[in-house]
VEXTIBA-118966 format. One record per residue (C-alpha): residue number from 1; x, y, z. Coordinates in steps of 0.02 Angstrom, whole numbers, plus 32768, in hexadecimal, padded with zeros to 4 digits. Example, Ala and Ser with C-alpha at 12.3 -4.5 7.8 and 13.67 -1.06 7.14 Angstrom:
BEGIN
<site><sedren>1</sedren><x>8267</x><y>7F1F</y><z>8186</z></site>
<site><sedren>2</sedren><x>82AC</x><y>7FCB</y><z>8165</z></site>
//
This chain:
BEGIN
<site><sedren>1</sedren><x>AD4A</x><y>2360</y><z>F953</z></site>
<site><sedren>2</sedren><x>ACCC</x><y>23EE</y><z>F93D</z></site>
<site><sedren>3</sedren><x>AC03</x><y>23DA</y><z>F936</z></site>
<site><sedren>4</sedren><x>ABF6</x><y>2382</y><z>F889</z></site>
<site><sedren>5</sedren><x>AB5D</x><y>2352</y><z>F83C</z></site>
<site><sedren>6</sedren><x>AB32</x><y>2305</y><z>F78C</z></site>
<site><sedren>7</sedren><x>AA9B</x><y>232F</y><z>F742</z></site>
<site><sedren>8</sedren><x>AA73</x><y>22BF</y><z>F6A8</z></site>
<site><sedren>9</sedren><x>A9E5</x><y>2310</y><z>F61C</z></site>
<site><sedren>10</sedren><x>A9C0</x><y>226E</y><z>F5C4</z></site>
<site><sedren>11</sedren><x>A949</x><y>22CE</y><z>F54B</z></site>
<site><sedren>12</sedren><x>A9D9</x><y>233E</y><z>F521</z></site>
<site><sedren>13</sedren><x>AA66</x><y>22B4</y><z>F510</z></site>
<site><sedren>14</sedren><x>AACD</x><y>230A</y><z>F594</z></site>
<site><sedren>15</sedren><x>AB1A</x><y>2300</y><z>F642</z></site>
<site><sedren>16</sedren><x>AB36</x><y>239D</y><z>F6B3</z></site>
<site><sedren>17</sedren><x>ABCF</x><y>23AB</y><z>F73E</z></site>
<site><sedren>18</sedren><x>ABA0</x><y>2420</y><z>F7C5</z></site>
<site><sedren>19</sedren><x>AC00</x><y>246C</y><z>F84F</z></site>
<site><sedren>20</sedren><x>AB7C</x><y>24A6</y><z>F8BF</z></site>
<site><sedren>21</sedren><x>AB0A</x><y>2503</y><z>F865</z></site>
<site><sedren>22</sedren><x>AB9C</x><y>252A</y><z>F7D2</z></site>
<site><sedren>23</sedren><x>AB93</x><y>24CB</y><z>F73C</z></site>
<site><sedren>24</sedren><x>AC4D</x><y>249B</y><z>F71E</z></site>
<site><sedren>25</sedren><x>AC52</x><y>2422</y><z>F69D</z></site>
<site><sedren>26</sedren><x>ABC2</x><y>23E2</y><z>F609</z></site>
<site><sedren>27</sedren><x>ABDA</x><y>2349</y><z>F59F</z></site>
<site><sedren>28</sedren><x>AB86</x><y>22EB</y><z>F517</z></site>
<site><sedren>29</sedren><x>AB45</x><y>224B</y><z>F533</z></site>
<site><sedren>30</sedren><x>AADC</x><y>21AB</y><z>F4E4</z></site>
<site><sedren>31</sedren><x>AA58</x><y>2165</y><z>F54E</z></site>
<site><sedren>32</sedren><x>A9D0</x><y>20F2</y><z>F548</z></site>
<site><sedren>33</sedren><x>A97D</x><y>20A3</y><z>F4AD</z></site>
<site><sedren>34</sedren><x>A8A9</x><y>20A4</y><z>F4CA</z></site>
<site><sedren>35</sedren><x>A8B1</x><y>1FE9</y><z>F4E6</z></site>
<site><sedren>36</sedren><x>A93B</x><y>2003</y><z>F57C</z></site>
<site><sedren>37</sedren><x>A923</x><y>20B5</y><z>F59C</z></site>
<site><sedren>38</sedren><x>A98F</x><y>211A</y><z>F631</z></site>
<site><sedren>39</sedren><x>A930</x><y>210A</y><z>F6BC</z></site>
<site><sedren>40</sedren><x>A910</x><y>21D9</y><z>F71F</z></site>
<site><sedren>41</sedren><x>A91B</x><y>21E6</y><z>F7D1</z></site>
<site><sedren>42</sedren><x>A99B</x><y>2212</y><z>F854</z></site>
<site><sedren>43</sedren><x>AA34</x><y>21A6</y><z>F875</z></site>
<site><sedren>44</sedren><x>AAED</x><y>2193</y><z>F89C</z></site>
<site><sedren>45</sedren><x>AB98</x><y>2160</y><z>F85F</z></site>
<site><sedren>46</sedren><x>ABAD</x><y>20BC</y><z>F8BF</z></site>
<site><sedren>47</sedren><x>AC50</x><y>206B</y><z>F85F</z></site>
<site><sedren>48</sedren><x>ACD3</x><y>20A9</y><z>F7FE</z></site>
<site><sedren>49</sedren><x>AD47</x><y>203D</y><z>F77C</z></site>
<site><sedren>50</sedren><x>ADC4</x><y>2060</y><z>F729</z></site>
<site><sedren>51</sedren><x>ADE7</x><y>2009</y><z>F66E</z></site>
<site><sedren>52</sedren><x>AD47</x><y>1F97</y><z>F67F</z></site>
<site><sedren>53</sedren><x>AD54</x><y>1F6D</y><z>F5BE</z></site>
<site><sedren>54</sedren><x>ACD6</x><y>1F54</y><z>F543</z></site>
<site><sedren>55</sedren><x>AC52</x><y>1FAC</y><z>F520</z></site>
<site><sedren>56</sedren><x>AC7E</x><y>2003</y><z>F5CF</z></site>
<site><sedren>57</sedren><x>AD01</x><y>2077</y><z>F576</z></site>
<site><sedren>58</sedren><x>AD80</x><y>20B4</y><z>F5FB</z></site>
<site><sedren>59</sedren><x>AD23</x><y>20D7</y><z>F693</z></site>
<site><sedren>60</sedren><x>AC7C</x><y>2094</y><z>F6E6</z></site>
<site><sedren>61</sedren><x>AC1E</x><y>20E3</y><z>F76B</z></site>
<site><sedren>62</sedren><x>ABAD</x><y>207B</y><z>F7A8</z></site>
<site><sedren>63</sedren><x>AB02</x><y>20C6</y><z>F7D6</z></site>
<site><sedren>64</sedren><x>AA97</x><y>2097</y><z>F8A2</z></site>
<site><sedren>65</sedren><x>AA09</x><y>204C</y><z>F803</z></site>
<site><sedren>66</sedren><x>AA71</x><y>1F9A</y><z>F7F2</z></site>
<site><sedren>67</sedren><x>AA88</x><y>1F8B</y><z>F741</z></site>
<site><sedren>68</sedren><x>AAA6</x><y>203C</y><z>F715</z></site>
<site><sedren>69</sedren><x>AB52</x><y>20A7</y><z>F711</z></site>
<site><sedren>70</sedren><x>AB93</x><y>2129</y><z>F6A3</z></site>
<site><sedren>71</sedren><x>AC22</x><y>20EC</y><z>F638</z></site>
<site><sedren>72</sedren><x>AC9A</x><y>2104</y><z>F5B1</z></site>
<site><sedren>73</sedren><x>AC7F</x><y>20A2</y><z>F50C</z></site>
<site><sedren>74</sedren><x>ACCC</x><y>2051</y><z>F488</z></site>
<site><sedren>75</sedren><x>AC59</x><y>209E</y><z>F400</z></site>
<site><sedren>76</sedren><x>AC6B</x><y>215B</y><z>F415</z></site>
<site><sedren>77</sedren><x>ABF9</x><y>2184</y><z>F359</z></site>
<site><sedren>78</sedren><x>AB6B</x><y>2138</y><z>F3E2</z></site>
<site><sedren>79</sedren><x>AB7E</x><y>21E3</y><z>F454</z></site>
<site><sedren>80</sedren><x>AAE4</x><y>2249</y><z>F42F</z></site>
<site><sedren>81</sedren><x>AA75</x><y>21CA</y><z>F418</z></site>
<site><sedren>82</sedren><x>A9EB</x><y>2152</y><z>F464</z></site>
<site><sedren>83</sedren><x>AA46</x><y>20BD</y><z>F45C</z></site>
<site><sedren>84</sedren><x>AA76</x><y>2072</y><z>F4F5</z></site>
<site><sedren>85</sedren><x>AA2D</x><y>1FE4</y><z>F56F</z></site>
<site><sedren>86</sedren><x>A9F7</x><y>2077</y><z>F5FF</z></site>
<site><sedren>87</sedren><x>AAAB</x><y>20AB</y><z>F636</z></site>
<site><sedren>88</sedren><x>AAF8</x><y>215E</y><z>F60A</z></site>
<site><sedren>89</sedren><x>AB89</x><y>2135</y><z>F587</z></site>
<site><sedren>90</sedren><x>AC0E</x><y>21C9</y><z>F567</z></site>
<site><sedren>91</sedren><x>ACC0</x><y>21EF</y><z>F4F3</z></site>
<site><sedren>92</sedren><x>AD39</x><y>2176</y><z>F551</z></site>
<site><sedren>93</sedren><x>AD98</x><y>2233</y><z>F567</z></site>
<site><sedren>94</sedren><x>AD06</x><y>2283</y><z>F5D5</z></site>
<site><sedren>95</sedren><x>ACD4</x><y>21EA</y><z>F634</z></site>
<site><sedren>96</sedren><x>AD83</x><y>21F0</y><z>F66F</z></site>
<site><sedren>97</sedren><x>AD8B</x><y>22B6</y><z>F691</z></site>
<site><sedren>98</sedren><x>ACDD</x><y>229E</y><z>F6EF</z></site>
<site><sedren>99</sedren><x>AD1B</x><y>21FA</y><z>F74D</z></site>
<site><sedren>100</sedren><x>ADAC</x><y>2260</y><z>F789</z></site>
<site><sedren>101</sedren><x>AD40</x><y>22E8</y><z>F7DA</z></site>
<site><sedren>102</sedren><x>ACB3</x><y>228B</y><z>F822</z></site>
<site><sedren>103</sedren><x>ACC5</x><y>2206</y><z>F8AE</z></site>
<site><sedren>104</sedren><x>AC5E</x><y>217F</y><z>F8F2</z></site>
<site><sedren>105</sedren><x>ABB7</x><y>21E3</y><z>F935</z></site>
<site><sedren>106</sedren><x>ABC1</x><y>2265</y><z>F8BE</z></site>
<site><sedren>107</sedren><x>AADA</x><y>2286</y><z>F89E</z></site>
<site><sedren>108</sedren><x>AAB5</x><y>2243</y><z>F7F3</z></site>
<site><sedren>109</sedren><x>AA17</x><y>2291</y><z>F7D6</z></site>
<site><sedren>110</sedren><x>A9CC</x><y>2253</y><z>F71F</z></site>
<site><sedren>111</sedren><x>A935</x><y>22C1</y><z>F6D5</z></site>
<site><sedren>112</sedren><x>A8E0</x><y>22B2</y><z>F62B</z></site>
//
């Protein structure tokens, strides 16, 4: 698989595929409420599930930060919006398009 990294713009509500230096992909996204906001830093896909259920959507890919992964959902009206518990919730449709063309290791790097 080529040199894929996700860059995630919490401030901006979306996630960025890269290959190399090429931005290939962009997504929407919900993220954190204030009270449980999306924690920045630099991290990695560690798991990947597919069909978790729930509130999980789809897909989960779990995040190195226990606790964290980006994920389908089960409430898409909630993409664009503050409104998670810290994790990176997407359309059931892109987390699967994304889980497909990352793997376990792809850099997760979230910013404000």
């Amino acid at each position: 698989m080529p040199n894929r990294s996700i860059v995630i713009h919490t401030a901006r509500r979306r996630l960025e595929l890269y290959e190399g230096n090429r931005l290939i992909q962009s997504y929407p996204i919900a993220v954190g409420k204030s009270a449980t906001p999306t924690p920045n830093g630099h991290y990695s896909i560690a798991t990947k599930t597919v069909s978790p259920g729930g509130v999980f959507g789809s897909r989960w890919m779990g995040l190195t930060i226990p606790g964290y992964g980006i994920h389908g959902t089960n409430n898409p009206a909630s993409i664009g919006q503050a409104v998670s518990k810290g994790c990176i919730r997407m359309h059931n449709h892109d987390a699967e398009s994304l889980f497909q063309r990352v793997k376990i290791g792809t850099p997760v790097n979230i910013l404000r």
